[in-house]
Backbone as a printed PyTorch tensor [residue, N CA C, xyz], in Angstrom:
tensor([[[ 131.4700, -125.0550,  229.7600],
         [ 132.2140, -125.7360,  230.7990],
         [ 132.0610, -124.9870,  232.1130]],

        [[ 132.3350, -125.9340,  233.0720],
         [ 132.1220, -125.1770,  234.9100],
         [ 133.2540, -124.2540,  234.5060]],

        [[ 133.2880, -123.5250,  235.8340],
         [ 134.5810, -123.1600,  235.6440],
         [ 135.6430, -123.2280,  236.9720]],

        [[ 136.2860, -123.0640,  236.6320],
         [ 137.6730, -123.5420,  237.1260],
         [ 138.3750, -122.5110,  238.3150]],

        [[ 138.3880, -123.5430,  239.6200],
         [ 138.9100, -122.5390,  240.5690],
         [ 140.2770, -122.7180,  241.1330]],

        [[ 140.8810, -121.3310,  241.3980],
         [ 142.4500, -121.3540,  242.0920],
         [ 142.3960, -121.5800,  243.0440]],

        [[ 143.5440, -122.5540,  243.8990],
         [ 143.0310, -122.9600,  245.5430],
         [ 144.4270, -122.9450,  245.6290]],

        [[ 144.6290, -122.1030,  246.7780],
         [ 146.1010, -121.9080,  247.4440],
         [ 145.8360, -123.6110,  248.4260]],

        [[ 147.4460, -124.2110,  248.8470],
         [ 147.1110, -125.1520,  249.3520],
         [ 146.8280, -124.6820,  251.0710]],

        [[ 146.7040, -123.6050,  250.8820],
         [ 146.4350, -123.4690,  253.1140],
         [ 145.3840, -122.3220,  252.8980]],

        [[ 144.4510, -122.7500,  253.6910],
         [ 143.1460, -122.6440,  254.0260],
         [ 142.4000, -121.6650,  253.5340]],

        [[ 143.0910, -120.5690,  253.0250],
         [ 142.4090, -119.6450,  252.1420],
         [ 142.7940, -119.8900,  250.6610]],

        [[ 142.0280, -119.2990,  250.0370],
         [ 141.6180, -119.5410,  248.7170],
         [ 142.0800, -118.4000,  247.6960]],

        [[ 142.6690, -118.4430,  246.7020],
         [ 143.2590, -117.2110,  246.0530],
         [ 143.1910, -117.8510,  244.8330]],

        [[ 143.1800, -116.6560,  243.9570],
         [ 142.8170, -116.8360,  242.9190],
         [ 143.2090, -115.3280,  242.0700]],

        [[ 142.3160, -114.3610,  241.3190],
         [ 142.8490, -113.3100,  240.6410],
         [ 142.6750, -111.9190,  241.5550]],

        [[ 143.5830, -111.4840,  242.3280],
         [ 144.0880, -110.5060,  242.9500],
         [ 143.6150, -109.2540,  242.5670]],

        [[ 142.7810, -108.3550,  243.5280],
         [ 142.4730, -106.8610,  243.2310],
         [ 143.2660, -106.0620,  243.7660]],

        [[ 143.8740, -104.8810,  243.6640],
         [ 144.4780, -103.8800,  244.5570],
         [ 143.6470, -103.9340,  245.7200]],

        [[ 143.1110, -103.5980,  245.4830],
         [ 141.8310, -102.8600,  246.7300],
         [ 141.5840, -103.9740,  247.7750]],

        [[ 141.5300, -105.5690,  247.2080],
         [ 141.3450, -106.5340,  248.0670],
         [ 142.6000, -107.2370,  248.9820]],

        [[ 143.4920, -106.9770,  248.3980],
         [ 144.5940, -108.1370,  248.8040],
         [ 145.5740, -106.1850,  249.4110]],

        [[ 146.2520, -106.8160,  250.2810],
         [ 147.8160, -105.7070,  250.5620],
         [ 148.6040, -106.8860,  250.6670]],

        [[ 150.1780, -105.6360,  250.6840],
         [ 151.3300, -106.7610,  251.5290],
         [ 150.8120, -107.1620,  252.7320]],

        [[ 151.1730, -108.2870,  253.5280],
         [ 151.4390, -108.7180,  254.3510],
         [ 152.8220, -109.4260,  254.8950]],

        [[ 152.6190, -110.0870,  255.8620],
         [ 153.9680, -110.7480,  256.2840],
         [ 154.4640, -111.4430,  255.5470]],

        [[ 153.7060, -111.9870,  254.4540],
         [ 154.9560, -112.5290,  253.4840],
         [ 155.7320, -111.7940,  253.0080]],

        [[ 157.3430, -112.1860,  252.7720],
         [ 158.1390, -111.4210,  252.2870],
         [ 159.6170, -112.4810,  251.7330]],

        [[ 160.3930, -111.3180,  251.3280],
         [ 161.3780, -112.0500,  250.8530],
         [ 163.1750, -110.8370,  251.4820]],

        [[ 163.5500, -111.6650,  251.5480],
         [ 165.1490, -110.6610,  251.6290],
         [ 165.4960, -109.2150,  250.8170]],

        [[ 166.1120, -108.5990,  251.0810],
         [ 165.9530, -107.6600,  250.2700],
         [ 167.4010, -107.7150,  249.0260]],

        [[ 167.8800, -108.6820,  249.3160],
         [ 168.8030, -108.8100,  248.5410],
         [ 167.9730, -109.6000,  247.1640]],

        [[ 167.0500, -110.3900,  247.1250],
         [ 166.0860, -111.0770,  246.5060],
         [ 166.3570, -109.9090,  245.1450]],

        [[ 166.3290, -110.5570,  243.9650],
         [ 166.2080, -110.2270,  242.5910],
         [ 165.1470, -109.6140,  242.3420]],

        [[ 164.2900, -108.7080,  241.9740],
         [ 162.9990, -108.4020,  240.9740],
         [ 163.1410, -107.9350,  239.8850]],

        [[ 162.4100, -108.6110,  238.8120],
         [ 162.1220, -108.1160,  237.3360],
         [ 161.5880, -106.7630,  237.4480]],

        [[ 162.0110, -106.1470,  236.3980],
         [ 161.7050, -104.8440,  236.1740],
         [ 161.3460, -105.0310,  234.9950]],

        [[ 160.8170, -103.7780,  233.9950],
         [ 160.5840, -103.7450,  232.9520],
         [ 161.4400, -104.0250,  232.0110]],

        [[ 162.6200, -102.9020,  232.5260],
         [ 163.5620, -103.3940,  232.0630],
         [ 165.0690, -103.7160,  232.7820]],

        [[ 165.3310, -105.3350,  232.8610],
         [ 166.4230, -105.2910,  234.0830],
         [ 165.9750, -106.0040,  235.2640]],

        [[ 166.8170, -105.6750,  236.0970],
         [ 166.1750, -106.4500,  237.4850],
         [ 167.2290, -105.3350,  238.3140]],

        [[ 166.5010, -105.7460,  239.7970],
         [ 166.6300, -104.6700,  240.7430],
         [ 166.9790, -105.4160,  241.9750]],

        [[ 167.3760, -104.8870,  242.7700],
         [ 167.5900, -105.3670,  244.1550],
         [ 166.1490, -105.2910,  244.8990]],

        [[ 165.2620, -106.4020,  245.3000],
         [ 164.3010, -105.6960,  246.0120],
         [ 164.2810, -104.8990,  246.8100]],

        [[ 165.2300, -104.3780,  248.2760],
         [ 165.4720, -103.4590,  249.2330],
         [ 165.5810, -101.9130,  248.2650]],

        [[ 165.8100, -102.0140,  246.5280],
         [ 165.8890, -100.5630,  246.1400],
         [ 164.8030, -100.7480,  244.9170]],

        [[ 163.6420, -101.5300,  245.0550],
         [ 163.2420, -101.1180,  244.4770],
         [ 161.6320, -100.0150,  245.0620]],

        [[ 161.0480,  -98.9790,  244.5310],
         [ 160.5360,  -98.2540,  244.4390],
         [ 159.1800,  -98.1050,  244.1390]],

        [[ 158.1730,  -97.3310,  244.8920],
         [ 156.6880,  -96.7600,  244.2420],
         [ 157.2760,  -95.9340,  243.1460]],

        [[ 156.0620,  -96.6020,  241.9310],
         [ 156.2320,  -96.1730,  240.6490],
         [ 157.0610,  -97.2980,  239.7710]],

        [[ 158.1000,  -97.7710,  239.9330],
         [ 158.6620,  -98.4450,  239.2570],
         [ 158.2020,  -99.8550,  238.2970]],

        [[ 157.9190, -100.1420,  237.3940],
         [ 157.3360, -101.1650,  236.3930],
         [ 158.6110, -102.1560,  236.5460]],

        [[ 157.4480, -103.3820,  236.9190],
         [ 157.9350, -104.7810,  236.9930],
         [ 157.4630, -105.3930,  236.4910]],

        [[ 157.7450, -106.6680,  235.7330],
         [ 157.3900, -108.1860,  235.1010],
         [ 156.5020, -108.3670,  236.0000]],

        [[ 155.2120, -108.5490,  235.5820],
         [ 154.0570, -109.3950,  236.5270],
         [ 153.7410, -110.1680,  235.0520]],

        [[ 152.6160, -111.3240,  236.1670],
         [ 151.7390, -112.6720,  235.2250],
         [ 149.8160, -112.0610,  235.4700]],

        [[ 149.7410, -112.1920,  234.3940],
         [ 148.3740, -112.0640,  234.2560],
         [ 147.5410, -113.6890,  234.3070]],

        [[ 147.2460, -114.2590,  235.7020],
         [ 146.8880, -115.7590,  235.7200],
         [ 145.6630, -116.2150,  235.0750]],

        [[ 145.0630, -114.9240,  235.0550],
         [ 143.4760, -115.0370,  234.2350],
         [ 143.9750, -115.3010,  232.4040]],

        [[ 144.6150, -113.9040,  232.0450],
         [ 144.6750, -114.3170,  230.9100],
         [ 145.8620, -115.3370,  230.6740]],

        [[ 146.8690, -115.9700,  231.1170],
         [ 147.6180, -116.6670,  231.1570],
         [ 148.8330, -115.9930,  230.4440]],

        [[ 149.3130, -114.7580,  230.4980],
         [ 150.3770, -114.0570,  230.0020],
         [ 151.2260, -113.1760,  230.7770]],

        [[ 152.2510, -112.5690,  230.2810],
         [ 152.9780, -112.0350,  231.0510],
         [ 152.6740, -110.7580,  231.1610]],

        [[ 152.6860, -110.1160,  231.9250],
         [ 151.8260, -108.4030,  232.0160],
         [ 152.6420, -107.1830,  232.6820]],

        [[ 152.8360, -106.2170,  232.7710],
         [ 153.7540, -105.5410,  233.5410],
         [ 152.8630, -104.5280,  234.7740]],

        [[ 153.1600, -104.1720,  235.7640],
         [ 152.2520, -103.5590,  236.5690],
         [ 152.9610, -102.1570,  237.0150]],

        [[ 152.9870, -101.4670,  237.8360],
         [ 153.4700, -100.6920,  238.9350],
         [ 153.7860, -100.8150,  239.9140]],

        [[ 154.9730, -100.3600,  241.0160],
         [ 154.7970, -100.8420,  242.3370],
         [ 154.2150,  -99.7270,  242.9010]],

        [[ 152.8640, -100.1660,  243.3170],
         [ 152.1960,  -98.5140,  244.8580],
         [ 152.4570,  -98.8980,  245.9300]],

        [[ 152.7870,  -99.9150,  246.6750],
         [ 153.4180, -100.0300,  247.8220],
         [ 155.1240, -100.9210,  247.6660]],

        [[ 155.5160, -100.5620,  248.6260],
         [ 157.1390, -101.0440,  249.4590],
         [ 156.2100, -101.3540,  250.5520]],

        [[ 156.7870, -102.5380,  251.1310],
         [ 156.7590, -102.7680,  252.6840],
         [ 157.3580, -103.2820,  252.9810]],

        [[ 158.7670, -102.9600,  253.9650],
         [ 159.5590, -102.7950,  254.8340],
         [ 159.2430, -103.6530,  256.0050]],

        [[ 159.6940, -104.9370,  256.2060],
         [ 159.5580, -105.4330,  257.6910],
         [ 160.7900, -105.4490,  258.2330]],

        [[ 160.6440, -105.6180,  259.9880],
         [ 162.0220, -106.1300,  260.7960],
         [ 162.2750, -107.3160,  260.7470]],

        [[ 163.2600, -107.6220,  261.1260],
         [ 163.9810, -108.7230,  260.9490],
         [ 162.7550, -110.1530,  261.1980]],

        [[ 163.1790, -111.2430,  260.0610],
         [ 161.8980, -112.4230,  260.3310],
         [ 162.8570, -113.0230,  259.5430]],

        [[ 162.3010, -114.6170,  260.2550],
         [ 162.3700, -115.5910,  259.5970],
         [ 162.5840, -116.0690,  257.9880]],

        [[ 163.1500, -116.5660,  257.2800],
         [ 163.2130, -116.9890,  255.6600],
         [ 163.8070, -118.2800,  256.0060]],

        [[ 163.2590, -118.9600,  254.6960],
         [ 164.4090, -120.4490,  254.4530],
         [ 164.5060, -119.6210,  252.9250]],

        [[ 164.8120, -121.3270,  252.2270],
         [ 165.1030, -121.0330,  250.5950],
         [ 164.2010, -121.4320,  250.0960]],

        [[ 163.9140, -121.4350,  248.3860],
         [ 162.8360, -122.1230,  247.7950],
         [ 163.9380, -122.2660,  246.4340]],

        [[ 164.7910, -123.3350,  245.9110],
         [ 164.8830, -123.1690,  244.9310],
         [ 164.6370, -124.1490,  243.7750]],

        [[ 165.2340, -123.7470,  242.4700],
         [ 164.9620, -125.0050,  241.7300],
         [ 166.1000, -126.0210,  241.6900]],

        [[ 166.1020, -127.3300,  240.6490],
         [ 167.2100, -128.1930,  240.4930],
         [ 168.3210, -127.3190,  240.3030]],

        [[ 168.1290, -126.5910,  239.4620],
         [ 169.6530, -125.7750,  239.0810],
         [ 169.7350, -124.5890,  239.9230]],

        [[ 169.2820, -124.0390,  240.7500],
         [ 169.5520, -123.0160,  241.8480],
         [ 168.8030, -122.0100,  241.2020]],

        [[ 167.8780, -121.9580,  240.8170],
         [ 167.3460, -120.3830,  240.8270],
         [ 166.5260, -120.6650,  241.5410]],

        [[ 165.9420, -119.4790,  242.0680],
         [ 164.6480, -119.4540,  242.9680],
         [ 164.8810, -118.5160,  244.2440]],

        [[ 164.1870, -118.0110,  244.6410],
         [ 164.4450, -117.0100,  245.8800],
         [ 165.1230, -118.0130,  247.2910]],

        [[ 166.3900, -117.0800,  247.3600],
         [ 167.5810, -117.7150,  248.2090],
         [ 166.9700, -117.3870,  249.9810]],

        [[ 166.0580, -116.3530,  250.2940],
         [ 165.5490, -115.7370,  251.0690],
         [ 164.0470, -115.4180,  251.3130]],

        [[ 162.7120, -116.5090,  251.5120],
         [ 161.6560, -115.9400,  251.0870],
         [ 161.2890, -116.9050,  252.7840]],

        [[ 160.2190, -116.1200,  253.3320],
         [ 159.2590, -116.3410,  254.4250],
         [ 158.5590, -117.3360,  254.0940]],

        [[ 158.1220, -118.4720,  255.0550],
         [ 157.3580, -120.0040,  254.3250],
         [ 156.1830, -119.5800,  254.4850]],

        [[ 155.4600, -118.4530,  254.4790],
         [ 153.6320, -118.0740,  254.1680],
         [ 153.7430, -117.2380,  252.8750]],

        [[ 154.8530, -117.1370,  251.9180],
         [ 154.9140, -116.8000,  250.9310],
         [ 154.3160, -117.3100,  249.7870]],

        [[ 153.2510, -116.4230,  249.0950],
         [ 152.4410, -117.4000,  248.1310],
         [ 153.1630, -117.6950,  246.8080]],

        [[ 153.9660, -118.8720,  245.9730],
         [ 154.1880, -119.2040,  245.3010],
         [ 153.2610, -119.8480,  244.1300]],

        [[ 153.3860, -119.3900,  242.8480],
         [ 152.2450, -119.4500,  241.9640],
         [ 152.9450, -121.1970,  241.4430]],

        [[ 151.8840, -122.3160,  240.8320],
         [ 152.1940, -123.1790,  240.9660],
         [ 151.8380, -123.8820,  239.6050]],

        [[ 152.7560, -124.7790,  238.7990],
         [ 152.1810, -125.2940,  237.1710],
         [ 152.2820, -126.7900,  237.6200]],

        [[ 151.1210, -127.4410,  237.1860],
         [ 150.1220, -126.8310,  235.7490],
         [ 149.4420, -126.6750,  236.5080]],

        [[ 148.7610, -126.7700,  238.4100],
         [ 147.4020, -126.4670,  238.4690],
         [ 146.6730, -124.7360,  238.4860]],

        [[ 147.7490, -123.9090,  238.6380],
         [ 147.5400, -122.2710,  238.3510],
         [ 147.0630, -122.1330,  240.1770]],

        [[ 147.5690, -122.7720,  241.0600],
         [ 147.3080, -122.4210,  242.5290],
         [ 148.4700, -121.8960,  242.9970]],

        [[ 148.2170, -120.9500,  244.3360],
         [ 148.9210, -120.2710,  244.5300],
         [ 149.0200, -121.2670,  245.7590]],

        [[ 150.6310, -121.6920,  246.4810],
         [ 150.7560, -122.3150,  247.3640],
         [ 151.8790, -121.3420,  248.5520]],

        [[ 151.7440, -121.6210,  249.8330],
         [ 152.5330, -120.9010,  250.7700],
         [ 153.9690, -121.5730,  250.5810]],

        [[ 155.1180, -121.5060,  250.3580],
         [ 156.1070, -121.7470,  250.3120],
         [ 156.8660, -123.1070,  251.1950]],

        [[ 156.6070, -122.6520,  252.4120],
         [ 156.8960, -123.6700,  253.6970],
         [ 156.1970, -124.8450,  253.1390]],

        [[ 155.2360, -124.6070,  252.4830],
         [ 154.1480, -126.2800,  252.3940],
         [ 154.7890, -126.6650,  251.2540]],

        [[ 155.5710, -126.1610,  250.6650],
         [ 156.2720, -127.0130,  249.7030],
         [ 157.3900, -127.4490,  249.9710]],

        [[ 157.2380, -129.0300,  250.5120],
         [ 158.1590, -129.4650,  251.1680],
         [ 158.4080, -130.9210,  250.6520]],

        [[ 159.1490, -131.4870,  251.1580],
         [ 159.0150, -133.2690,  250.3110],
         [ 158.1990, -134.0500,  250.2320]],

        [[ 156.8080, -133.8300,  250.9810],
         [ 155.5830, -134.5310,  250.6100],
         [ 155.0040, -134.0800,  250.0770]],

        [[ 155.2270, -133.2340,  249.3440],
         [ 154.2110, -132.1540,  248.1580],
         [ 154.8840, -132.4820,  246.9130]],

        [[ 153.7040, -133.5210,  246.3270],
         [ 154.3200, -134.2180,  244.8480],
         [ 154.7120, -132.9180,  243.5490]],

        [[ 153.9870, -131.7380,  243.8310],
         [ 153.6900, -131.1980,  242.7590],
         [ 154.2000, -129.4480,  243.3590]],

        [[ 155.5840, -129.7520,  242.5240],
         [ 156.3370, -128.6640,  243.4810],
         [ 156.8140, -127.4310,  241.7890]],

        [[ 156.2520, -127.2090,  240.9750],
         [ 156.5190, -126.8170,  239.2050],
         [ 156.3270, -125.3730,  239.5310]],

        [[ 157.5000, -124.3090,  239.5170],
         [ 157.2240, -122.7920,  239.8350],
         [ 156.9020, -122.4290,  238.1020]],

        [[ 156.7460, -121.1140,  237.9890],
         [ 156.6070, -120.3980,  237.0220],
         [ 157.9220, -119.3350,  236.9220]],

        [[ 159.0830, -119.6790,  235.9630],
         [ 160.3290, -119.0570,  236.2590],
         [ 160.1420, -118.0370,  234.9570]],

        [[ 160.7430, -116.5890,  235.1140],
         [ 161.3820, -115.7450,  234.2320],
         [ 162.0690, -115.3850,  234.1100]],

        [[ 163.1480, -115.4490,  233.3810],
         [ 164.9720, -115.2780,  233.2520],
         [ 164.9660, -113.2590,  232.1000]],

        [[ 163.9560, -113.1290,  232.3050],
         [ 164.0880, -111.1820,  231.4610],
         [ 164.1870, -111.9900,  230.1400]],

        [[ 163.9620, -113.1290,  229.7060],
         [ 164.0040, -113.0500,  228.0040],
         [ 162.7060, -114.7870,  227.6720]],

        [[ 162.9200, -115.4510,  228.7780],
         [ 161.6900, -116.8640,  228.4940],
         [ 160.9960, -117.0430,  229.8980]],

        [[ 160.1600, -117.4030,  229.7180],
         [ 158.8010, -117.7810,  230.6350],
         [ 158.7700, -119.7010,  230.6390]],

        [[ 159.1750, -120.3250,  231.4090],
         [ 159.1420, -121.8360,  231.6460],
         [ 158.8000, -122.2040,  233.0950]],

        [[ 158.3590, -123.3440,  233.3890],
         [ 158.0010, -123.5510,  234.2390],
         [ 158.9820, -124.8790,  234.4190]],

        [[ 159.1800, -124.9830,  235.7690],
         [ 160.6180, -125.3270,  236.4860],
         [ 160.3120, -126.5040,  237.8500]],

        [[ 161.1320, -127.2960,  238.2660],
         [ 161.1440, -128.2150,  239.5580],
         [ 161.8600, -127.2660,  240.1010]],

        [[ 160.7860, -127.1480,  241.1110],
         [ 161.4630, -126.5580,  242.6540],
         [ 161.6980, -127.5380,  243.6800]],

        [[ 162.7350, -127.7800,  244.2970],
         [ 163.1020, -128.6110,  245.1710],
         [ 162.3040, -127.7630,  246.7180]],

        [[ 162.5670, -129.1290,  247.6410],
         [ 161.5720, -128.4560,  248.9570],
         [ 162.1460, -127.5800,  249.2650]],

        [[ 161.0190, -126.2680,  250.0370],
         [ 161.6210, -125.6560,  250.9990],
         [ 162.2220, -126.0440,  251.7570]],

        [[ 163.1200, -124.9570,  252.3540],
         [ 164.1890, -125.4090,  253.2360],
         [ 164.4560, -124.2400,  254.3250]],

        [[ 163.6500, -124.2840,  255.4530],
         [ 163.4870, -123.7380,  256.5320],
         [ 165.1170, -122.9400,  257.1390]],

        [[ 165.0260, -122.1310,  257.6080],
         [ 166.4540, -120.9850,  258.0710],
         [ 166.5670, -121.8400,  259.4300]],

        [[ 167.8880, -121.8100,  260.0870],
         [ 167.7410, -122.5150,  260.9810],
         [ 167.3690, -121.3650,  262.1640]],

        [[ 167.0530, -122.0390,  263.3110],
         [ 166.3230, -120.6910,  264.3390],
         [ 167.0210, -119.9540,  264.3840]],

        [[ 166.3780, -118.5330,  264.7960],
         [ 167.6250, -117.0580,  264.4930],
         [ 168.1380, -116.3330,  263.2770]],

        [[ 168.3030, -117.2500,  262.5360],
         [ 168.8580, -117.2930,  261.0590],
         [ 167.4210, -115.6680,  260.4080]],

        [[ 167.4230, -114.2930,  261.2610],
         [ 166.6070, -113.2370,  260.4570],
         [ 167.3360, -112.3250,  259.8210]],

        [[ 166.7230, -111.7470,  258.6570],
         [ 166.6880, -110.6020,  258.2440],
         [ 165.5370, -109.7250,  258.0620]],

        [[ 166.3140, -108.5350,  257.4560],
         [ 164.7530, -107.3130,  256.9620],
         [ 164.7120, -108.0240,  256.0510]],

        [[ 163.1820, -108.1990,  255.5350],
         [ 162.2930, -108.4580,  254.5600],
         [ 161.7520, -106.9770,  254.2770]],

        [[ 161.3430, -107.6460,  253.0810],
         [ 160.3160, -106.4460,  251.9860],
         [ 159.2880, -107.7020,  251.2370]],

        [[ 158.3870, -106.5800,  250.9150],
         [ 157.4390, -107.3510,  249.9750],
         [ 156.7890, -105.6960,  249.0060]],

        [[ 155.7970, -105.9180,  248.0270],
         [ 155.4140, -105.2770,  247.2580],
         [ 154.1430, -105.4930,  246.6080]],

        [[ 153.5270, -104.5770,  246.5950],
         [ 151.9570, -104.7260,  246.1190],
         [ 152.1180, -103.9290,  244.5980]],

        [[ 151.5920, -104.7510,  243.6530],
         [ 151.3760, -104.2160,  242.3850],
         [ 150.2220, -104.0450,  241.3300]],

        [[ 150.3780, -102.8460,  240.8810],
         [ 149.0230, -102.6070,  240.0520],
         [ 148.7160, -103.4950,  239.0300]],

        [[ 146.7750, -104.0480,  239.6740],
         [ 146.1490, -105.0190,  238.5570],
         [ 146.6790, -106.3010,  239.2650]],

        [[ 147.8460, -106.9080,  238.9460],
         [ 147.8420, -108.5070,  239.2460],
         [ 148.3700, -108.7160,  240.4150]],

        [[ 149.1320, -108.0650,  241.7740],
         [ 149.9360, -108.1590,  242.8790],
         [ 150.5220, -109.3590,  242.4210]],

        [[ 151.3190, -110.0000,  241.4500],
         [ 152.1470, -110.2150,  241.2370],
         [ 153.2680, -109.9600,  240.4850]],

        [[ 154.5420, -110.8100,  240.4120],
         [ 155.5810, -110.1440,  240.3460],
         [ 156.8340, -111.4800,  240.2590]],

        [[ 157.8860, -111.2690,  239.8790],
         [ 159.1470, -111.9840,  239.6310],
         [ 159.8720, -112.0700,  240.8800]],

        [[ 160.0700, -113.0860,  241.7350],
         [ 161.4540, -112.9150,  242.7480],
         [ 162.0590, -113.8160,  242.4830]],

        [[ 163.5960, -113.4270,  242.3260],
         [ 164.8580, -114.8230,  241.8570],
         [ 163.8460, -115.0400,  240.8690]],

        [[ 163.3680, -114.4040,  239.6550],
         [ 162.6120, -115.0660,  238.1430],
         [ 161.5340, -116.0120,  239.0460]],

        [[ 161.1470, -116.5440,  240.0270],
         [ 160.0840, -117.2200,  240.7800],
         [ 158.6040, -115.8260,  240.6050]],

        [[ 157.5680, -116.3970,  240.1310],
         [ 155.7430, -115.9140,  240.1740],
         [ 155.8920, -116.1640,  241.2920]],

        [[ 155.8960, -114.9780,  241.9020],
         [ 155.0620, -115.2390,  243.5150],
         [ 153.7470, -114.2670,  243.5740]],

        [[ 152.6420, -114.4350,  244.8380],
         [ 152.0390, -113.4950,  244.6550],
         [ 152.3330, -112.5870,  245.9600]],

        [[ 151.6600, -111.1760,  246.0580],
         [ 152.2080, -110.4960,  247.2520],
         [ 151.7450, -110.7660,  248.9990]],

        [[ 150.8630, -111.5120,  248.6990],
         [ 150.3810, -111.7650,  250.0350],
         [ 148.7770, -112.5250,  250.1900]],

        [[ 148.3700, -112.6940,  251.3390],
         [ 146.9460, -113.7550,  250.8970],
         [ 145.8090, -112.8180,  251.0300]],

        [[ 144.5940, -113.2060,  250.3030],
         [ 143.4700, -112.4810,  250.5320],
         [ 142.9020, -112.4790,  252.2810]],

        [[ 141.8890, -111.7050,  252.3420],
         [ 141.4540, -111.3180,  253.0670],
         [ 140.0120, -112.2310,  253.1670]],

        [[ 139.8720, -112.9170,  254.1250],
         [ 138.6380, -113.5960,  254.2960],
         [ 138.3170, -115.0450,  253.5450]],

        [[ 139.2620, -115.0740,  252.5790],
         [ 139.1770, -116.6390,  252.1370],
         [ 138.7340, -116.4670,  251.0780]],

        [[ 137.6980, -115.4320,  250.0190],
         [ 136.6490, -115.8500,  249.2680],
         [ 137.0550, -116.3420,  248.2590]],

        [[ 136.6100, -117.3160,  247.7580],
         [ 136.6540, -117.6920,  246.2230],
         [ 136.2340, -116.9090,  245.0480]],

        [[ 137.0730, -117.3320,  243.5990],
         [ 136.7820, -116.6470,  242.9920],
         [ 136.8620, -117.4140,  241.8840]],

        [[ 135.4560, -117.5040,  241.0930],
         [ 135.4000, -118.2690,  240.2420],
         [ 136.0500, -117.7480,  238.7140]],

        [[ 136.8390, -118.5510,  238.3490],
         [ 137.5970, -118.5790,  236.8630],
         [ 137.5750, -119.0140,  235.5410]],

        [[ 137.1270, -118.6880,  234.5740],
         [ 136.6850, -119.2180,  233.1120],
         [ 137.8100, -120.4130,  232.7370]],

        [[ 137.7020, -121.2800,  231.9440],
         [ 138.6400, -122.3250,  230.8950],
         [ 139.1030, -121.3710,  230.1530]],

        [[ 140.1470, -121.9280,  229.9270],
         [ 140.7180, -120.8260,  228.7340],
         [ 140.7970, -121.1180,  227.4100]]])
């Protein structure tokens, strides 16, 4: 079989994440924002280099745990919400935030998931099941409406759990594609 590629829906292309290729960027989330830990969950604003978090392995399609080697600390910016029917979902996340997406396995910017985006299915983890969930549209902060953000780069997959939401840490660099096996 061909194989099968990840396409963020805005203009660059993402797919399986290297350390070395991808950093944080301006995407981010509140620091009050939830993260899975290995074991537990954490406040993102305390969580730490070194510390083991719940990541997704999108290649092999499982759940994987990584390291955090970077914190990044921004000033005050912009967030709306992203959540699901029943309210989970990051209460605080930047709309260039890449949100991992079921069933097509694309990573989409947050803001673009809005009410004309038929296909809005996050990847949720509650520390004990892995399901995939209706996220209702983003929902933009009204102007002014900033805080500090954080974001986090993690070893192997730069992804990671916020509010139990797969997000990834930020977009590649240059667009490239990256071709992906059937599973």
């Amino acid at each position: 079989m061909p194989p099968r590629l990840l396409r963020a829906a805005a203009p660059v292309l993402v797919a399986v994440p290297t350390l070395g290729a991808y950093a944080c960027s301006t995407t981010c989330f509140g620091g009050a924002t939830w993260i899975s830990l290995r074991r537990g969950r954490r406040r993102l604003r305390d969580v730490q280099v070194g510390d083991i978090v719940q990541s997704y392995d999108v290649v092999a399609g499982q759940m994987a745990e990584g390291a955090v080697v970077q914190v990044v600390r921004h000033e005050r910016r912009g967030v709306g919400q992203l959540l699901s029917r029943g309210g989970a979902g990051p209460r605080s996340v930047t709309d260039n935030h890449l949100i991992f997406l079921e069933p097509s396995g694309e990573f989409a910017p947050a803001g673009e998931l809005d009410a004309r985006r038929n296909q809005r299915r996050g990847l949720y983890w509650d520390d004990a099941d892995l399901r995939s969930i209706e996220l209702e549209p983003y929902r933009a902060a009204p102007l002014g409406h900033l805080l500090e953000v954080y974001n986090l780069s993690i070893e192997h997959t730069e992804t990671y759990f916020a509010d139990g939401l797969l997000v990834h840490n930020g977009a590649p660099s240059g667009g490239a594609e990256m071709e992906l096996p059937y599973d």
